[in-house]
C-alpha positions as CSV (number, residue, x, y, z in Angstrom):
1,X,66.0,-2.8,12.5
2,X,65.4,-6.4,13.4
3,X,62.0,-8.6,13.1
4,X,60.9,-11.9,14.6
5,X,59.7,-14.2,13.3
6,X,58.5,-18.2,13.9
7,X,62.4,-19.0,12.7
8,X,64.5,-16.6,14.3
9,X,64.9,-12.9,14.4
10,X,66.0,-11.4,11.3
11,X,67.9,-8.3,10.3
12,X,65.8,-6.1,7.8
13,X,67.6,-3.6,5.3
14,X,65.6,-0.6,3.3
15,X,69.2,0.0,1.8
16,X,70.2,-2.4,-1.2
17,X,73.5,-1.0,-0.4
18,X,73.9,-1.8,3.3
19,X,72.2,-5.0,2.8
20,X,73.7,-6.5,-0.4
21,X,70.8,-7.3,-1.7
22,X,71.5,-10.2,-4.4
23,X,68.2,-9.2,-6.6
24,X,67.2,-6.7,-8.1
25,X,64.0,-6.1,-5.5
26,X,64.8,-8.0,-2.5
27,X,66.9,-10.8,-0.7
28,X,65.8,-13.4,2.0
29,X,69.1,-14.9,3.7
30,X,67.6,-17.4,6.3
31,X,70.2,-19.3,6.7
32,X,73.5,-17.7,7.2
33,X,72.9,-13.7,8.3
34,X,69.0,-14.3,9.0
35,X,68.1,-10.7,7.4
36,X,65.9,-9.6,4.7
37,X,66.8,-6.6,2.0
38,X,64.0,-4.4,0.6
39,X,65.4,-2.3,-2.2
40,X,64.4,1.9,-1.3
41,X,63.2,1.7,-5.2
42,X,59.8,-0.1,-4.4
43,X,56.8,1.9,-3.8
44,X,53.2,1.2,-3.6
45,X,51.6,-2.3,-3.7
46,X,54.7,-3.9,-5.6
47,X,56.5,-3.4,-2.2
48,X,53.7,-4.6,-0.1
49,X,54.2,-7.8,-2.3
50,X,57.6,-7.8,-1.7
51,X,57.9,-7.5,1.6
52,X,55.5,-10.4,2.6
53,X,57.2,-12.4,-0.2
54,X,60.6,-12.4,1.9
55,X,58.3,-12.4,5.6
56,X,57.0,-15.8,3.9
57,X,60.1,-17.1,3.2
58,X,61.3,-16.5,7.2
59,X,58.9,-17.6,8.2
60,X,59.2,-21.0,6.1
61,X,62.6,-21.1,4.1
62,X,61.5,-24.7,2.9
63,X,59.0,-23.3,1.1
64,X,58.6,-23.4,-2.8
65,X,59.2,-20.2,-4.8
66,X,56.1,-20.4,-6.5
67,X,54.1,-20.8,-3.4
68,X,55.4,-18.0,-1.4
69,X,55.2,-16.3,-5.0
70,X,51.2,-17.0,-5.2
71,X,50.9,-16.2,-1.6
72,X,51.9,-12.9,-1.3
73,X,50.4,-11.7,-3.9
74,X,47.0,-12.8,-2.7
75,X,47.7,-11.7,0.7
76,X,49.1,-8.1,-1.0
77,X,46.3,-7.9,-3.2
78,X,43.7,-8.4,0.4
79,X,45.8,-5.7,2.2
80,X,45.7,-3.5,-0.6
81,X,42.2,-3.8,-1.1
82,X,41.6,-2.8,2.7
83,X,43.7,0.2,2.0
84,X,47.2,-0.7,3.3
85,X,49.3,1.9,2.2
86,X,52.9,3.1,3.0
87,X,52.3,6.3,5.4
């Protein structure tokens, strides 16, 4: 599947695999590939946090790791409070 976003459209993996995802969670490539990896082990609000963690960095790839870190946790922790939930 793809995604846009403010820098580009992005190819997103669920599949460590298929994406070669670099870490043990996840992977943001915005500059080369432009694609995001979400590792199929994540479940519940951990991979809510993940996935707006690498969104954040798309969206802003100059961004420092330990604001996009403190962001999307907050924002997860919001969503997750409203009852976003993987269906």
């Amino acid at each position: 599947m793809t995604h846009k976003f403010s820098t580009g459209t992005y190819r997103i993996y669920k599949d460590e695999i298929e994406g070669l995802c670099t870490f043990p969670d996840s992977d943001c490539d915005e500059k080369a590939e432009r694609s995001i990896t979400i590792s199929p082990k994540l479940k519940g609000r951990r991979k809510l946090d993940v996935i707006i963690h690498e969104s954040l960095h798309a969206e802003d790839p100059n961004a420092t790791e330990e604001w996009v870190d403190t962001a999307a946790t907050n924002i997860a922790g919001l969503l997750w409070r409203f009852g976003f939930r993987e269906k």
